[in-house]
C-alpha positions, -999 to 999 in steps of 0.1 A, spaced: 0 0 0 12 33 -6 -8 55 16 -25 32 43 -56 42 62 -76 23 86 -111 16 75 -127 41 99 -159 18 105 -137 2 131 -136 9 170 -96 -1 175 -90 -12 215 -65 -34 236 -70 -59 258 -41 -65 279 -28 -102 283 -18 -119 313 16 -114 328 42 -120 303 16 -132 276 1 -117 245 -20 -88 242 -53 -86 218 -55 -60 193 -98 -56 188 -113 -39 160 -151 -44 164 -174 -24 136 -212 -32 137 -210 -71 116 -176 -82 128 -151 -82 157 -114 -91 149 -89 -101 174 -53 -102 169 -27 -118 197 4 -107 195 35 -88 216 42 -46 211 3 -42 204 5 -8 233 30 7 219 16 -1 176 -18 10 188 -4 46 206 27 50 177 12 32 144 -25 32 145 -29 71 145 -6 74 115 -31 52 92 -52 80 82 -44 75 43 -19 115 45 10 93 50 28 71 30 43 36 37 76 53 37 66 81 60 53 61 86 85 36 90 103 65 91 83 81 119 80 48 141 117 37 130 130 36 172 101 12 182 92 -12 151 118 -22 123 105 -20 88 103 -57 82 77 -57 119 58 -29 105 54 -45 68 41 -77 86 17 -58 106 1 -40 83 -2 -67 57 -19 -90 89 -45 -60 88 -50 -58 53 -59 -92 48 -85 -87 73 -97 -58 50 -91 -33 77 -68 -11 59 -74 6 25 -49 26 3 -60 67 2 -31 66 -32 -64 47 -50 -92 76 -43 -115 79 -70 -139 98 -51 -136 134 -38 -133 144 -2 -173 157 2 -186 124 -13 -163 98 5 -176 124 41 -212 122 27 -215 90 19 -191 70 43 -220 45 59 -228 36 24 -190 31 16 -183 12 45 -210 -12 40 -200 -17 6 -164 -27 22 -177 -49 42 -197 -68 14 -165 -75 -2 -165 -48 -27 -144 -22 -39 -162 2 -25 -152 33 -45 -153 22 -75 -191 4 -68 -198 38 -57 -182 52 -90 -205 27 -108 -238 44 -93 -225 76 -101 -221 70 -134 -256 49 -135 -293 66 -143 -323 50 -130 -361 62 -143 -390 60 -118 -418 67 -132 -446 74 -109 -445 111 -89 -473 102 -58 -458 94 -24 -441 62 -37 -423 72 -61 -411 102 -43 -397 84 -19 -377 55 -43 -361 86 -60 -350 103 -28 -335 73 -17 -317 72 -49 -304 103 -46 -295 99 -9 -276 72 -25 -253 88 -50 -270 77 -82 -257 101 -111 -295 104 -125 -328 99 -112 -351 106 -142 -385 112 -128 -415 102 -153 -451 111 -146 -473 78 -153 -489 101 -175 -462 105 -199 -472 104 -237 -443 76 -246 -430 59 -221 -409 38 -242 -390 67 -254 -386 82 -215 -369 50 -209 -339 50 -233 -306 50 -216 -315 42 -183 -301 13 -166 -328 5 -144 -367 11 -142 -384 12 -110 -421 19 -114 -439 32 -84 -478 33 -97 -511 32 -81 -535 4 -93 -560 29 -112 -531 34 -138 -521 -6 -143 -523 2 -180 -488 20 -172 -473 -7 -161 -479 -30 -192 -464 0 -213 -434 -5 -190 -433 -37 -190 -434 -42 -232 -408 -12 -228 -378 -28 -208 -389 -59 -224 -376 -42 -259 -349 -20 -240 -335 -49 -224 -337 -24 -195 -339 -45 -156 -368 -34 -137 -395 -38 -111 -424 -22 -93 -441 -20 -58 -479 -8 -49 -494 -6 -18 -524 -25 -2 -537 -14 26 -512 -22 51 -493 -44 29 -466 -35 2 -469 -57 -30 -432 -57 -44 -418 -70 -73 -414 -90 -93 -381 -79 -103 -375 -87 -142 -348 -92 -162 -357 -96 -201 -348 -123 -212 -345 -147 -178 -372 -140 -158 -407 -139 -158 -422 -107 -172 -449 -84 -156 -474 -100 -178 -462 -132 -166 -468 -123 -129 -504 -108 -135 -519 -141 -158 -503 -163 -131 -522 -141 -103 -556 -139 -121 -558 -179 -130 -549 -188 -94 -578 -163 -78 -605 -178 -66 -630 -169 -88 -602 -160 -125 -631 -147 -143 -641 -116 -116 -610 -112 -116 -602 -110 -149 -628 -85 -148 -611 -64 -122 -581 -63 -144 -599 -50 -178 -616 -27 -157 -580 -14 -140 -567 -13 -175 -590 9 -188 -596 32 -158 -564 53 -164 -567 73 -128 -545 74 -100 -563 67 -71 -535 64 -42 -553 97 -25 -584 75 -17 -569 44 -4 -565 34 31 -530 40 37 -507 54 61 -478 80 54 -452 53 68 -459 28 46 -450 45 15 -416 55 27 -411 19 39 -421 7 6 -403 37 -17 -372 28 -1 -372 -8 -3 -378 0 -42 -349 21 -41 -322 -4 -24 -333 -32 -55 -322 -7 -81 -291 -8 -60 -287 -42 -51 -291 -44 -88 -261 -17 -103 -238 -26 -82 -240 -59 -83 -257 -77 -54 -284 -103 -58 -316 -90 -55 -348 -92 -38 -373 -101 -60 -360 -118 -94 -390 -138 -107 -414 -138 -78 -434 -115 -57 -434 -105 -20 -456 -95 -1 -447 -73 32 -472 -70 60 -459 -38 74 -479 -36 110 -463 -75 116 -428 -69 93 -435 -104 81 -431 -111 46 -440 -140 21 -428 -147 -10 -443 -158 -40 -428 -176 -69 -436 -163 -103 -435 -191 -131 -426 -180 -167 -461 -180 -188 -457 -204 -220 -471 -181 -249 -467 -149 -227 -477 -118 -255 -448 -102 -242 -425 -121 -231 -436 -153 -246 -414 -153 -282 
């Protein structure tokens, strides 16, 4: 490493050993406490430790601890903490000094995941994301978003004369749209479908957020999919079948008359949020191929597998 610094998720403690044994070195962070035995740990923790702030170089700090630790100690010891990933290298910084400060929790949990942090965060910088939908929903996926460090949040109105072309060049789609205006998400769905663009969509029930399914074109079920399955397993297909044609042609967002509380669509806007995350930078998502369904007065949620439709008309070819 050229310029060290200590991954500053970490509380860094001793805990002396017994006489004439070894000492612990601790760093605890909020997933995982490390303990290191070994001899010298007062003096590397009051001498080394507050030189690993990434302003120093390698060279620097041998120099400045040169009458307690030889170079060949201080190499060891530093390559025993970065192979516990609790050192990074400041020489590598891609990202300036206000984002690394306002976005440090993020960063760190992106360390922790395994990742190279910075340039995962570089990634979402450089990503754009549509969420079309502008009630209370979709409000809150795009300030989550935001929060997040994407490098666009396109907001679309569900009203929006072509959807298909408010779409190019995103990345991801997350769709945050009352049930009156159903007929939106079909034009999203044929969209991504023809985009090959990732996306998925939440609505709210009640007390209960309906989220997903998340689709990828191409290997998971489609929206279509997901709502053919849903009508031929209700109890009685043909009222609901109904239902749907009559969603599909009411065109009418009616999230101001349902029985809702405020909480619920932050819950639920956020949870949309961290799957177009999950999903540029890498991690495995929440909801590819199936629905869940989140009771948010009991936090218990079920999931519910989505099977691909044979002869799907969007998906099916």
């Amino acid at each position: 490493m050229q310029r060290p610094r200590l991954v500053a998720n970490y509380y860094v403690r001793l805990e002396p050993g017994p006489a004439g044994g070894e000492d612990a070195l601790v760093f605890t962070s909020g997933r995982r406490e490390i303990r290191l035995a070994g001899k010298s740990f007062t003096e590397f923790l009051a001498r080394v430790v507050p030189l690993l702030d990434g302003r120093r170089t390698l060279g620097e700090i041998q120099e400045a601890v040169a009458a307690t630790f030889s170079a060949a100690d201080l190499a060891r010891a530093l390559a025993l903490l970065e192979e516990q990933r609790l050192l990074e290298d400041a020489a590598l910084d891609i990202l300036d000094d206000e984002t690394r400060a306002r976005l440090g929790p993020q960063l760190h949990w992106l360390h922790e995941m395994g990742f190279q942090a910075q340039a995962v965060q570089q990634k979402l910088r450089e990503s754009a994301v549509a969420v079309v939908g502008t009630s209370c929903l979709g409000a809150h996926a795009a300030a989550s978003l935001e929060a997040a460090g994407l490098g666009m949040v396109q907001r679309v109105p569900a009203g929006h004369s072509d959807i298909r072309s408010a779409l190019q060049g995103v990345h991801f789609v997350v769709a945050a749209v009352d049930a009156g205006l159903s007929s939106v998400l079909y034009q999203v769905n044929r969209a991504c479908l023809d985009l090959r663009i990732p996306w998925t969509s939440a609505m709210l029930s009640a007390h209960e957020g309906l989220f997903g399914p998340t689709v990828f074109p191409g290997r998971t079920p489609c929206y279509l999919c997901y709502k053919m399955r849903a009508v031929a397993c209700a109890n009685d297909p043909g009222a609901a079948f109904a239902f749907e044609q009559f969603l599909d042609q009411r065109k009418h967002d009616d999230s101001a008359r349902r029985e809702n509380l405020p909480f619920f669509d932050g819950m639920l806007g956020h949870l949309l949020g961290l799957e177009a995350l999950k999903v540029l930078s890498g991690l495995e998502p929440s909801a590819p191929g199936s629905l869940l369904v989140i009771d948010f007065l009991t936090m218990e949620t079920s999931r519910h597998v989505v099977l691909r439709k044979p002869g799907c008309p969007a998906c099916g070819h």
